[in-house]
C-alpha positions as CSV (number, residue, x, y, z in Angstrom):
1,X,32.4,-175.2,29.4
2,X,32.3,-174.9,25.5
3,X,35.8,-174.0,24.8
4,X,34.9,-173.7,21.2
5,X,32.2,-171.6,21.5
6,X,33.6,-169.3,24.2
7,X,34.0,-165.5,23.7
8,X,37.4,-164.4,22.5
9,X,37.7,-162.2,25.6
10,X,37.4,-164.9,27.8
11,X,39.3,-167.1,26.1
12,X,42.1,-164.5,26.3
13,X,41.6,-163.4,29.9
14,X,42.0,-167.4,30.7
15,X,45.0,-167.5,28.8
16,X,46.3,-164.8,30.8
17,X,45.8,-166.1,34.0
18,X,47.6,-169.9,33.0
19,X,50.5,-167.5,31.9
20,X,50.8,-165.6,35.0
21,X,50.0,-168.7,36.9
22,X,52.7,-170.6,34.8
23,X,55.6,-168.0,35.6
24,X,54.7,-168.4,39.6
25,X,54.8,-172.1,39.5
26,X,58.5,-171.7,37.1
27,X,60.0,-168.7,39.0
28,X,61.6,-170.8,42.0
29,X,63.3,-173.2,40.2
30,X,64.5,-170.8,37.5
31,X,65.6,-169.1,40.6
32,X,67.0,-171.4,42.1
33,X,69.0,-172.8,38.8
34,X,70.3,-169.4,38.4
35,X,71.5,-169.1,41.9
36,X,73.3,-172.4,42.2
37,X,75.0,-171.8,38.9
38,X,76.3,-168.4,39.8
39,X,77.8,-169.5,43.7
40,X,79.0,-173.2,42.4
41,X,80.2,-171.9,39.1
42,X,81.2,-168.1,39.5
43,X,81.9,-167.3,42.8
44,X,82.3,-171.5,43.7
45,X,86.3,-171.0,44.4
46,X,86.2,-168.0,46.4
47,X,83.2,-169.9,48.5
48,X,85.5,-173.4,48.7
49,X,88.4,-171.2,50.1
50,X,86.1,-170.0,52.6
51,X,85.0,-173.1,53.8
52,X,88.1,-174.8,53.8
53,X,89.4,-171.5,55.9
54,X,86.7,-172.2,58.6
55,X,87.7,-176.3,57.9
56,X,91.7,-175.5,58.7
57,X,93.7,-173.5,60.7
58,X,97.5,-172.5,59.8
59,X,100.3,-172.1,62.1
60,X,103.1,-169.9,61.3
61,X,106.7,-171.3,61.9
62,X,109.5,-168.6,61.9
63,X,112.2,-169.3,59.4
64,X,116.0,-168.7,60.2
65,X,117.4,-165.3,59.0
66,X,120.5,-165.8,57.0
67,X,123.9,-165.4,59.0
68,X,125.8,-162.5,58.5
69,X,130.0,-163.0,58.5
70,X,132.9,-160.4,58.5
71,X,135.2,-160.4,55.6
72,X,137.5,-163.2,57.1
73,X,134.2,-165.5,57.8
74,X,134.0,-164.6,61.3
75,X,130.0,-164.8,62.7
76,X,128.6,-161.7,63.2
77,X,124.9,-162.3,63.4
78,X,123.0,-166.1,63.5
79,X,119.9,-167.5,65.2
80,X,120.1,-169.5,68.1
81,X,117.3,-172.9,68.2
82,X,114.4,-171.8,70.5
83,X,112.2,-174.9,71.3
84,X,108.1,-173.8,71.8
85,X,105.7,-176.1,73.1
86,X,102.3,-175.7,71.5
87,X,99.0,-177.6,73.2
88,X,96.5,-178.4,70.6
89,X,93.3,-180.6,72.7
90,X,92.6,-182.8,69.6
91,X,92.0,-185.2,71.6
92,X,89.9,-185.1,75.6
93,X,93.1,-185.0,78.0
94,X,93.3,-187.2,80.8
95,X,94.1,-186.4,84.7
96,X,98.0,-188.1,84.2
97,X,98.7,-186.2,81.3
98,X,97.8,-182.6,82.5
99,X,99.7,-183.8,85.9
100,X,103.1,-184.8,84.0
101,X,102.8,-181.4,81.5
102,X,102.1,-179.3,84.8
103,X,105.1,-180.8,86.8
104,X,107.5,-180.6,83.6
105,X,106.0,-176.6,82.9
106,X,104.4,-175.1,86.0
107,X,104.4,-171.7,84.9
108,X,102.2,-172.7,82.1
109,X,98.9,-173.7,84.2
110,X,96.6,-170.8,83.0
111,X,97.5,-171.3,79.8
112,X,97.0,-175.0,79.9
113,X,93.3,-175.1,81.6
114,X,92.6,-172.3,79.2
115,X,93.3,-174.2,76.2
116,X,91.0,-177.3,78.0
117,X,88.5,-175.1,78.7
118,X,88.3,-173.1,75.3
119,X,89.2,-176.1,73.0
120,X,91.9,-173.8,71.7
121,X,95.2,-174.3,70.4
122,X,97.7,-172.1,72.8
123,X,101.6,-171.6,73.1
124,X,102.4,-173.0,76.1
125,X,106.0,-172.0,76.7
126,X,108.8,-170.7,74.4
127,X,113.0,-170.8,75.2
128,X,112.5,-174.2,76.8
129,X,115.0,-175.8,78.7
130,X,116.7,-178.8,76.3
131,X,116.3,-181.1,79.7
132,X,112.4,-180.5,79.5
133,X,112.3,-181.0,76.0
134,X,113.7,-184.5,76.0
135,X,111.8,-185.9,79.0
136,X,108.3,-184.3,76.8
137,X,109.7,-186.6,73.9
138,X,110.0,-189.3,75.7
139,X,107.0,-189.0,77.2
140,X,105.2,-188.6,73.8
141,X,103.1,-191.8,74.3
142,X,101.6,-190.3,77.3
143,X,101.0,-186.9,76.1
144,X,99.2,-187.1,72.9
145,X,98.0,-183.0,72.9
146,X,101.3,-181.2,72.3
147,X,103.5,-180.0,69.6
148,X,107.1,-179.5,69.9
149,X,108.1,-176.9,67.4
150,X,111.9,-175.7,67.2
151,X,112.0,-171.9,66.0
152,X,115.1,-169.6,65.4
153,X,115.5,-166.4,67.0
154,X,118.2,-163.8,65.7
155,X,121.7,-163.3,67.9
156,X,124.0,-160.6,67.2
157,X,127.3,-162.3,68.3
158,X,129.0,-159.2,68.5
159,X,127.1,-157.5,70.6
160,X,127.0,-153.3,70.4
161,X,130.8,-153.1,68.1
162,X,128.6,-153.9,65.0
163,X,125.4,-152.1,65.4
164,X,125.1,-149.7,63.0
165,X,126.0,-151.5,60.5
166,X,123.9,-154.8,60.7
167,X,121.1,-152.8,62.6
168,X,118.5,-155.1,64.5
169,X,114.5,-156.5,63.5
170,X,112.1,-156.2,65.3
171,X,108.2,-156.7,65.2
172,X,106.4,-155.5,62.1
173,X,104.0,-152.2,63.0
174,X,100.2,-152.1,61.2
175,X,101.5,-149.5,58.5
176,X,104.7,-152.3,58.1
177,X,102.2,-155.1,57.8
178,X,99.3,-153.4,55.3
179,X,102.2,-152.7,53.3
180,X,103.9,-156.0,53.0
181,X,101.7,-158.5,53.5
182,X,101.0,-159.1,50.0
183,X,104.5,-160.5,50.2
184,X,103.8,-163.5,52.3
185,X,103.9,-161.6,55.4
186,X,102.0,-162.1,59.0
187,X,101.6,-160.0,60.9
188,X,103.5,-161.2,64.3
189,X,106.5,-161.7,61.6
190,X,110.2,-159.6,62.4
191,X,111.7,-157.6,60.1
192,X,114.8,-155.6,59.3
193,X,114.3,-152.0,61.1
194,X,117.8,-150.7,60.5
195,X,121.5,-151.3,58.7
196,X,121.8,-154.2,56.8
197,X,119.3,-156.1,58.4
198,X,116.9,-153.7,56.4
199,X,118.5,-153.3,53.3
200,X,119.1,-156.8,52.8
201,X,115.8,-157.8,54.0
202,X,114.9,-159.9,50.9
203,X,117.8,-162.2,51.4
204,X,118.4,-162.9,54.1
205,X,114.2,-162.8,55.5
206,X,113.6,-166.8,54.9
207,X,110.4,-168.7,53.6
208,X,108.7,-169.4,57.0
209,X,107.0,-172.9,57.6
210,X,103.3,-174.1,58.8
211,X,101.7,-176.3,60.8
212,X,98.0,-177.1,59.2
213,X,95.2,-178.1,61.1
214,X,92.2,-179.8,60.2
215,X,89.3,-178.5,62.4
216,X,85.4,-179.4,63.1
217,X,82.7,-177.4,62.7
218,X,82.7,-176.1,66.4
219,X,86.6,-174.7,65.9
220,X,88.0,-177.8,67.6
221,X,91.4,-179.1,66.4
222,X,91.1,-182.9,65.0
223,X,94.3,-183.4,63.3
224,X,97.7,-181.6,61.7
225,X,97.4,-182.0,57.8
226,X,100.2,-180.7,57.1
227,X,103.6,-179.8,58.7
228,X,104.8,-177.4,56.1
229,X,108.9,-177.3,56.5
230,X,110.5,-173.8,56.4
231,X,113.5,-172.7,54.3
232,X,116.3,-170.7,56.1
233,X,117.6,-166.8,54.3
234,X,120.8,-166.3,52.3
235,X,123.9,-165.6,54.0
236,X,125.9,-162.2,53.5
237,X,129.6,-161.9,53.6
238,X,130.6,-158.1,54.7
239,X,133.6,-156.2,53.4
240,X,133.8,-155.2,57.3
241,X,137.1,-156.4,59.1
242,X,136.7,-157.3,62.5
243,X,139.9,-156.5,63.7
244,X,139.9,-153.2,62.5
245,X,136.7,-153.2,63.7
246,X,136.8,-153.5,66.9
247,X,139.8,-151.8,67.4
248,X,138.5,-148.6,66.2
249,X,135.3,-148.9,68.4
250,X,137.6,-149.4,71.4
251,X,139.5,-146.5,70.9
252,X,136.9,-144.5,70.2
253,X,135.1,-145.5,73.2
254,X,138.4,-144.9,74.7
255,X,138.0,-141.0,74.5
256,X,134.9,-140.8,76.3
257,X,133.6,-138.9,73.9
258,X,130.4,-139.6,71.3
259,X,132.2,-139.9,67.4
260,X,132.2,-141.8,64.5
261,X,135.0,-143.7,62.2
262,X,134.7,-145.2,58.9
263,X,137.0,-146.8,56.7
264,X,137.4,-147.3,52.9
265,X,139.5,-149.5,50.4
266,X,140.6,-146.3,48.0
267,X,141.2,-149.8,45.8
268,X,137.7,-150.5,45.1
269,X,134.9,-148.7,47.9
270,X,134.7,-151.8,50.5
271,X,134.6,-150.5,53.6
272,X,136.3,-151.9,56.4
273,X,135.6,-149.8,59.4
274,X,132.3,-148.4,60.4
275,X,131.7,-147.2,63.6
276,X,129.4,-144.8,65.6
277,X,129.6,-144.0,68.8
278,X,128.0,-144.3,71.5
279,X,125.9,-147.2,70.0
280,X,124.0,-149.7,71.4
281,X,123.7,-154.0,72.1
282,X,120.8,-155.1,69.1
283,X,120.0,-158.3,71.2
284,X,117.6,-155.6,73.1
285,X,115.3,-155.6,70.2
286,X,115.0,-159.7,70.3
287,X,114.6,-159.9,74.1
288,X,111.2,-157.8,73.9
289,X,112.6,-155.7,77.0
290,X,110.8,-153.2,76.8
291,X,112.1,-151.3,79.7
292,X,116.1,-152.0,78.0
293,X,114.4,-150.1,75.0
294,X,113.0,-147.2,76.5
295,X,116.8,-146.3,78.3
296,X,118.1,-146.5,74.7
297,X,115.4,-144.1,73.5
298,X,115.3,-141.7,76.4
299,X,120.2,-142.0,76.7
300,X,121.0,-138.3,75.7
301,X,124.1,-139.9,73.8
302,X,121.7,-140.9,71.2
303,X,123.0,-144.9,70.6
304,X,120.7,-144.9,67.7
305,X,121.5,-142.4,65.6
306,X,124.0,-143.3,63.2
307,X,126.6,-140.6,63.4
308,X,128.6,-142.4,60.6
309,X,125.9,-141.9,58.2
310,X,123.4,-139.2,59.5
311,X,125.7,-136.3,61.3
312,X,126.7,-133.5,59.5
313,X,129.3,-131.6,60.8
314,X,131.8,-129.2,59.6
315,X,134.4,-130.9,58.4
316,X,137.5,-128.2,59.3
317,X,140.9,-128.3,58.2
318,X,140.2,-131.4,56.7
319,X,138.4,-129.2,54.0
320,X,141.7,-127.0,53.4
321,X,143.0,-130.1,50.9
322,X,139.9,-129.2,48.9
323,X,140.8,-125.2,48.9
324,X,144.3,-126.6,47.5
325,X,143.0,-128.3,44.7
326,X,140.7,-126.3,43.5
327,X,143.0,-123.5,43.9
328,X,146.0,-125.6,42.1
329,X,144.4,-126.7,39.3
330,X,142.6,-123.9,38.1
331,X,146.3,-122.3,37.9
332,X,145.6,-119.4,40.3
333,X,148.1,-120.7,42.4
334,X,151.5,-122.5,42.3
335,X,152.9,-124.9,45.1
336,X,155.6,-122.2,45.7
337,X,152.8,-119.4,47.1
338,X,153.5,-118.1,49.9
339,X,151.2,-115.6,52.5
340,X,152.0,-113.7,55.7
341,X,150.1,-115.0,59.2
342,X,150.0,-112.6,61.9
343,X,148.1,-114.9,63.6
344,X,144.4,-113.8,62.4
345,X,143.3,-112.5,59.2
346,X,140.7,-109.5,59.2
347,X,137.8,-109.3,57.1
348,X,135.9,-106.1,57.1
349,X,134.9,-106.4,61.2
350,X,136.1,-109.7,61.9
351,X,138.8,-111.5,62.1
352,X,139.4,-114.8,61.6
353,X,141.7,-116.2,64.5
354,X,144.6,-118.8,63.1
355,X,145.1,-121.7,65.8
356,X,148.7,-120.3,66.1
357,X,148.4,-117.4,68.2
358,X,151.7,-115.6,67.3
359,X,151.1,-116.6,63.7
360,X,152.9,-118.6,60.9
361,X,154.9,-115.2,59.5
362,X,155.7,-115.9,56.2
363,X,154.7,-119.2,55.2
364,X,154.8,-121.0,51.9
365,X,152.2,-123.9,50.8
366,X,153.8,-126.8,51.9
367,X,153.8,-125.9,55.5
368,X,150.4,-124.9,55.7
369,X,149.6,-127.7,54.8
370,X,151.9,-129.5,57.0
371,X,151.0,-127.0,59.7
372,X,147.5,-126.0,58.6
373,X,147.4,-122.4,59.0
374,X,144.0,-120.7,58.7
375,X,145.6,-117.5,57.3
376,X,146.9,-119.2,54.3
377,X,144.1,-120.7,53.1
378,X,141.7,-118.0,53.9
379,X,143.8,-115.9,51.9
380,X,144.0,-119.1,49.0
381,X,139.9,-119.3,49.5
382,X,139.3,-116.0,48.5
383,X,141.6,-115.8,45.5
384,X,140.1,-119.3,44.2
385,X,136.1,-117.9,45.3
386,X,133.3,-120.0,46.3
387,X,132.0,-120.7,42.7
388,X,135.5,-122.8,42.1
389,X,135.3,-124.3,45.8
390,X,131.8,-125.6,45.3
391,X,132.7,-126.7,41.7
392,X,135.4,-128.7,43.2
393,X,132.7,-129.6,46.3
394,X,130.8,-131.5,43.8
395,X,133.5,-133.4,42.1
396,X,134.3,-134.9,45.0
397,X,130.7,-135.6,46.3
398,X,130.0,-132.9,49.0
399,X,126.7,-132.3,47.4
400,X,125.0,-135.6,47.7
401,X,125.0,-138.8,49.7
402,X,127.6,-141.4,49.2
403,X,124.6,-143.8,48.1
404,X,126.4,-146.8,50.8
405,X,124.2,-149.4,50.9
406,X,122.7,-148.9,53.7
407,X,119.6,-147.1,55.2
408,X,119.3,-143.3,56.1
409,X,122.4,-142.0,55.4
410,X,122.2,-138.0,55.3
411,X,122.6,-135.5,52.3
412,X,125.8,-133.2,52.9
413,X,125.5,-129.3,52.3
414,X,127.4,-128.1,50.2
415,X,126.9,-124.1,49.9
416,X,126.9,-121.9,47.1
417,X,125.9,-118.0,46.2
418,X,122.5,-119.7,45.0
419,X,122.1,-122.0,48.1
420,X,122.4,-119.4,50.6
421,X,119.5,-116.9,48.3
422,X,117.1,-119.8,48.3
423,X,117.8,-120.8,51.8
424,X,118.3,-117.5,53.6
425,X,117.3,-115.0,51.0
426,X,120.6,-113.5,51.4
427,X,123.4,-112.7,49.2
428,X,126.9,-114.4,49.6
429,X,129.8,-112.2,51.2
430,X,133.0,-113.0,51.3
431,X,133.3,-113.8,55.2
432,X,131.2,-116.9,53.9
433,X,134.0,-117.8,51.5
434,X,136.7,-117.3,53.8
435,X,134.7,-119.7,56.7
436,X,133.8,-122.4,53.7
437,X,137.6,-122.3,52.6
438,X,138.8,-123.3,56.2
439,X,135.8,-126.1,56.3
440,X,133.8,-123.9,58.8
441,X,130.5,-121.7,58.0
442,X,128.0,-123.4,55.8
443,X,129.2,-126.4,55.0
444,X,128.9,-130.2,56.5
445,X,129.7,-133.2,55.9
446,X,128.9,-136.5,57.1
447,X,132.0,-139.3,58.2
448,X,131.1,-141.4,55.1
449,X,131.6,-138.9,53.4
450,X,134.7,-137.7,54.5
451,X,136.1,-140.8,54.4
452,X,135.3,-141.5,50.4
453,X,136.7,-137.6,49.9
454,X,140.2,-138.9,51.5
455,X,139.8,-142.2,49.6
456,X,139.2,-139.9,46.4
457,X,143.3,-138.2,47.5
458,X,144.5,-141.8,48.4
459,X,143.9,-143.0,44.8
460,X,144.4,-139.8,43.0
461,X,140.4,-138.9,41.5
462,X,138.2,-141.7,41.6
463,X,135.5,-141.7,43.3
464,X,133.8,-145.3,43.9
465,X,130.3,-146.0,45.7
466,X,131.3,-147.3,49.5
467,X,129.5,-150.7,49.7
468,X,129.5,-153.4,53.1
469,X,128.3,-156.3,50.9
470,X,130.4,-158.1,49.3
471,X,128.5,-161.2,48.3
472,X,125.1,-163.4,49.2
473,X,125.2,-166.6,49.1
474,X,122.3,-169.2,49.2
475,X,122.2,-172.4,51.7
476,X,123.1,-174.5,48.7
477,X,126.6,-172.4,48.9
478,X,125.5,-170.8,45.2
479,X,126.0,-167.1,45.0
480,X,123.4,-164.9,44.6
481,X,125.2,-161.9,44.4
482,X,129.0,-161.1,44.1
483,X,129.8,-157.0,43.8
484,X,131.6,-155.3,41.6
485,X,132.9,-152.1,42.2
486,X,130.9,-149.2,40.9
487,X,132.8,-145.7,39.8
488,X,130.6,-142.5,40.8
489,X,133.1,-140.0,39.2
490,X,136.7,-139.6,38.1
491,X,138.4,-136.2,39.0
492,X,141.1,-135.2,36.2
493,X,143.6,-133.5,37.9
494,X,147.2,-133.2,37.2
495,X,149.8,-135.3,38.3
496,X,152.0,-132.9,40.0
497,X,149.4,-132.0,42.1
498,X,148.3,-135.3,43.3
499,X,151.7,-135.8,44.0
500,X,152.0,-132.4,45.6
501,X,149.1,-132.7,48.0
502,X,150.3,-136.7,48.9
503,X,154.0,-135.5,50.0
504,X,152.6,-132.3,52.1
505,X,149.8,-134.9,53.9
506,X,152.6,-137.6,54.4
507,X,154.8,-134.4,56.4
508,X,152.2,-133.7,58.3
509,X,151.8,-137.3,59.9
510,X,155.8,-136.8,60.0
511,X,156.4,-133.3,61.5
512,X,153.3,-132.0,61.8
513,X,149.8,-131.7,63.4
514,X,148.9,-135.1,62.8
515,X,152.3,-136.6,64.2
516,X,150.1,-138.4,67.0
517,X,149.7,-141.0,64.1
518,X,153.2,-141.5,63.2
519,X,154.3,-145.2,62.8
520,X,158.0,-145.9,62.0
521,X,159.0,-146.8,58.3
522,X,155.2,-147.0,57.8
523,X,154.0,-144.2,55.7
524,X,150.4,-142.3,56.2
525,X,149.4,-139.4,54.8
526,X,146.7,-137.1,56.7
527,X,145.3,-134.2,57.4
528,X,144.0,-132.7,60.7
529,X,141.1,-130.4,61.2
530,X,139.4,-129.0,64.2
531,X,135.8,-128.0,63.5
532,X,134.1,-124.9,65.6
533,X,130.9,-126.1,67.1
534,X,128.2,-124.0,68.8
535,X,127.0,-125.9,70.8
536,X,130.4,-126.7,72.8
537,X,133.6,-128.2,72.4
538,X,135.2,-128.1,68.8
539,X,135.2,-131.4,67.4
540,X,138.3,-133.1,66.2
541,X,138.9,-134.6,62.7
542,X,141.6,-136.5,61.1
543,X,141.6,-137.8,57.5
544,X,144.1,-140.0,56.4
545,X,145.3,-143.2,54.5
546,X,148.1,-145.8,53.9
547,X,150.9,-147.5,53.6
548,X,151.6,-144.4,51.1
549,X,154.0,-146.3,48.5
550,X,155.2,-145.6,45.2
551,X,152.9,-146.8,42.4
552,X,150.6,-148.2,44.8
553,X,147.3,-147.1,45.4
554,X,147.2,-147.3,49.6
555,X,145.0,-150.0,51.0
556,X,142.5,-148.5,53.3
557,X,141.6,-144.3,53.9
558,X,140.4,-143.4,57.5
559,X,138.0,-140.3,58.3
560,X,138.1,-140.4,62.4
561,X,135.3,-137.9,64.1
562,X,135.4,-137.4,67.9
563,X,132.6,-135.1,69.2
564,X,133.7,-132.2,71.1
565,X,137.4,-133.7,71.1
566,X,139.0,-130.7,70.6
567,X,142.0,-130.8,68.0
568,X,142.6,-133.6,65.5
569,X,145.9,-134.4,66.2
570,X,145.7,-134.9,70.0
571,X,142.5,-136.8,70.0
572,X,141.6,-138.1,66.3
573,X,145.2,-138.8,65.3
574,X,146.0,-141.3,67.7
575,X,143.3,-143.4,66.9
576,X,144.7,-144.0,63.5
577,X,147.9,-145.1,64.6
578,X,145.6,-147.6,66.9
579,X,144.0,-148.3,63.8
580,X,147.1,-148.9,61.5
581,X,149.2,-150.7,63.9
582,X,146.5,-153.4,63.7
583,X,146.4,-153.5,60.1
584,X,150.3,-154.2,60.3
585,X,150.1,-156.9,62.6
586,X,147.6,-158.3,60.8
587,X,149.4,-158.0,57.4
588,X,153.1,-159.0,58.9
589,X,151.1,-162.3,60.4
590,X,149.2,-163.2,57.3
591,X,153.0,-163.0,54.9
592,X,154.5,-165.0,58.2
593,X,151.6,-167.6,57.2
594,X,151.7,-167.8,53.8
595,X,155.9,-168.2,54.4
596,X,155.1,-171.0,56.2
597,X,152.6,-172.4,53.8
598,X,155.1,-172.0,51.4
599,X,157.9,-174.1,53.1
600,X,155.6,-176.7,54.0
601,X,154.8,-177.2,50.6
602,X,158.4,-176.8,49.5
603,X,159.6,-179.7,51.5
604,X,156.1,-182.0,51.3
605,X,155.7,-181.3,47.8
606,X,152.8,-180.0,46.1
């Protein structure tokens, strides 16, 4: 063909077709370039990760939890060594081998033919025997498919006396996991469910080891990579004592009754005592019982409800120190008021019943304190008014939580003329304010609570934030974290009250209704209440604190519930003198060894 003399059209219909023939021919490799570029160079990391995910397999190793210790060092929660055997068929097992693993762990057959048959890496057994352990090592030579792998499971030394306040972990649940696992978790990992197992979860949780396998292309294990070591949680040290402790629990449980007791340093918000009763053992929760953790869930006596930091009662005559205060420094009163008690005080229809039937007759302040007489203070509430009480209420933390460091603690109700409209859509009488002034009615109040409210008396207006930690400390033995006390609010009331209010609590431990605590030449001041209930039995109170001394500020403030005890000072008072005779002991043996120490020193030398 001319090319020269061709037509134009032709010429440009030719070049056409080359064009369109060109772009076929170039189109695959373009293609091609474009797609290699964009999964080697763009998406080529996520792609190696995925391949080297089907090319490996991880293990998860538990790590240790970090120990929790009482105030004196004493072990209150550790892990005890569980060995697990793992069987990983890297390599084709012989006859002998599955023989010797067989006799050594019969219960495992299934698991072991299993792993044969599927080529997959299985658990074996877990909480092995140390004997079986040591024969496996020695064996080693002969049994070249398993892994020995020592884990850590948690203990709670302690058993059920510490409960509520370390709490238990237990197995993360799907909502737990989606949450968290952006945080390292896995999903078989344990984790703090309650008390200070949950608050403190970032300490004392661990960095948890691996084991990495390399495997072939069929999912078959060929060799461990890596044996990735784990790293063990901080350790906490409690402001709990454990004598105190578990006295306080035993005498408790002594009643036979359901109740709760906490104690406070008025120095500083470390609490020493927390107890709620009935409670329960935590090891259930590690044991995977399942049918130990359905009787705790289904006991009527509720052992896992917190009663120290989630029941609200009414806290009785324990409340008529408030009504004094209140009353006393806002001047509407003086501590030389007296009232007449017939033995009941009517209000419109009703009348209010004093625990003395034949009444109090005349009465002045100090004695109804000493002797708490409803009539008194009913009469004091109603001169003061509710707006003052609840004014007062909130000074001293009625209206809030405590903010402990721990988990689910309960907000106490503290009612007013605009509570009860918003609640109840119902105006305020004064039969509310007489009730409220005796600590009945409306208002409740958890034992943490009424255990800072007598710390707040002890040390005359300051109200610090109870706290159970007292430091963390890292395996190295560097501190993480040392507390320092934190003030919520200080009270400004006058002197002569305090002082006042501390001599008529003091009588009533001496002469009074709360004489079931009385220790010879060992001064606590206290107040009894006994709280109506509805549902049965009043419950029994007693607040209280000591060794009341002169420009001291007393060491440790007790709020003592017992659930349908009947009245503070036959069933709540004794346990303080249970409580405080332990604390003397204690105190007499520590000067006796520091004597010694002394003498030692004295005739050694320095």
């Amino acid at each position: 063909m001319d090319w020269e003399n061709a037509p134009y059209i032709l010429k440009q219909r030719l070049q056409k077709n080359i064009s369109t023939i060109t772009y076929i021919l170039l189109s695959p490799p373009i293609l091609l370039y474009v797609l290699i570029f964009y999964y080697q160079i763009i998406r080529g990391e996520y792609y190696y990760n995925i391949a080297e995910q089907n090319r490996l397999r991880i293990y998860t190793l538990n790590a240790p939890r970090g120990n929790i210790y009482d105030i004196k060092g004493n072990i209150l929660a550790d892990n005890r060594p569980s060995v697990t055997i793992f069987y990983y068929p890297i390599r084709e097992p012989n006859p002998n081998e599955i023989k010797t693993l067989l006799t050594l762990l019969p219960q495992s057959k299934e698991k072991l033919f299993f792993a044969i048959r599927t080529k997959k890496i299985l658990q074996l057994a877990d909480a092995v025997d140390r004997k079986i352990v040591f024969k496996l090592l020695s064996m080693k030579h002969r049994i070249s498919n398993i892994f020995i792998s020592t884990e850590f499971k948690r203990r709670y030394i302690e058993n059920e006396n510490f409960s509520h306040i370390i709490g238990y972990i237990g197995e993360l649940t799907l909502n737990e996991y989606n949450m968290l696992k952006s945080k390292g978790y896995n999903y078989s990992d344990y984790i703090g469910k309650q008390g200070i197992e949950k608050s403190y979860e970032e300490y004392l949780r661990g960095k948890n080891g691996a084991l990495i396998i390399e495997v072939d292309a069929k999912g078959n294990p060929t060799k461990i990579l890596k044996d990735l070591k784990l790293s063990g949680g901080d350790n906490l040290f409690l402001t709990i004592d454990s004598d105190l402790q578990n006295i306080a629990r035993k005498s408790l449980a002594s009643t036979g009754k359901n109740g709760a007791i906490v104690g406070i340093d008025p120095n500083n918000g470390a609490v020493r005592i927390l107890v709620s009763y009935k409670d329960f053992d935590p090891n259930v929760f590690i044991s995977l019982s399942k049918d130990e953790r359905k009787k705790l869930l289904q006991d009527r006596n509720l052992p896992l409800f917190n009663r120290a930091l989630q029941g609200l009662y009414p806290p009785g005559s324990t409340f008529k120190i408030l009504t004094s205060i209140a009353a006393l420094n806002e001047n509407l009163v003086s501590t030389e008021a007296k009232y007449f008690c017939s033995g009941g005080f009517k209000l419109g229809n009703k009348i209010f019943k004093c625990w003395e039937k034949n009444g109090h007759k005349s009465i002045d302040f100090f004695n109804a304190i000493r002797l708490s007489c409803n009539v008194f203070f009913i009469n004091l509430g109603l001169k003061t008014d509710i707006d003052k009480i609840e004014t007062y209420a909130k000074m001293f933390n009625f209206d809030s939580t405590t903010e402990i460091d721990l988990p689910f603690e309960a907000k106490n109700i503290c009612p007013s003329k605009k509570w009860k409209k918003e609640k109840f859509k119902s105006i305020w009488y004064d039969g509310d304010t007489a009730s409220v002034s005796i600590g009945q009615g409306y208002i409740t109040a958890t034992p943490i609570q009424m255990a800072l409210f007598a710390s707040a008396i002890a040390n005359k207006g300051t109200i610090y934030k109870p706290y159970v930690v007292e430091k963390i400390v890292d395996k190295n033995g560097n501190i993480m974290y040392q507390h320092t006390p934190v003030k919520k609010n200080y009270i400004k009331i006058k002197p002569e009250i305090w002082n006042f209010i501390h001599k008529s609590m003091i009588e009533v431990v001496n002469s009074g209704t709360g004489y079931a605590a009385y220790i010879p030449n060992f001064k606590i001041a206290g107040k009894t209440g006994t709280a109506q209930n509805p549902h049965g039995e009043d419950h029994a109170w007693f607040i209280c604190f000591g060794p009341v001394e002169e420009n001291k500020i007393p060491d440790l403030a007790l709020a003592i519930l017992v659930e349908h005890g009947g009245k503070g000072g036959a069933v709540a008072a004794p346990i303080a003198k249970e409580i405080f005779t332990t604390y003397i002991k204690n105190k007499n043996l520590n000067i006796e060894l520091k004597q010694k120490f002394y003498r030692e020193t004295q005739e050694y030398g320095d």
